[in-house]
Each structure stands twice: as C-alpha cells, then as structure tokens.
N, C-alpha and C positions, 0 to 999 in steps of 0.2 A: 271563591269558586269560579268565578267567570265563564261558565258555559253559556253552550248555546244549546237550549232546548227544541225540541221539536218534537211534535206528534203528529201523527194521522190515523184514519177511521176508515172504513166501506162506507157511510156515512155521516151525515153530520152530526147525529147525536153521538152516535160514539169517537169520533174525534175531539168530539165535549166531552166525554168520559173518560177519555185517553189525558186530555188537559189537563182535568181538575184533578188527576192521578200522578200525572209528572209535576204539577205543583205543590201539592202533600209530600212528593218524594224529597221534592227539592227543600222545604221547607224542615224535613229531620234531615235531613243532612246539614243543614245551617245547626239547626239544634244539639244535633253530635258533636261537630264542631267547634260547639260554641260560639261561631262567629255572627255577629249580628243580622239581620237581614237587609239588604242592602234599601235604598231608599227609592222607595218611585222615582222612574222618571219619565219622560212625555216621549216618545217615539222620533217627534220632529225635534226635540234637543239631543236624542243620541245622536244622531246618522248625521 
C-alpha cells in the first residue's frame, strides 16, 4: 500500500475520530487485499 495518511478535525476529538476511521479504512483494505499488515515501526527508525 505505502501511503501516506493524513487526517484533520475542527477539533481535537474529532481529529481522534477522523484517525481511528482512516485506520479501520486502512486496515480493510489490507484485508481486501490480502496483504498482511505491515509491522510497527518507531518513528525515529523511519525518517
């Protein structure tokens, strides 16, 4: 998949709500796919 996600809110609770909604999304589309879900990693080992 390799996107790059992003959300925003008028708020902070609904930018929390916008999150955990593009993460569910992402998460069936892995599942569609088939492709596994890739593995954590630490912020400071990507960049």
């Amino acid at each position: 998949m390799g996107q790059q996600w992003r959300t925003h809110g008028e708020t902070y609770e609904e930018a929390v709500t916008q999150g955990i909604e593009a993460l569910e999304s992402l998460v069936m589309a892995y599942e569609a796919s088939g492709e596994p879900l890739p593995e954590p990693s630490n912020v400071c080992t990507v960049a």
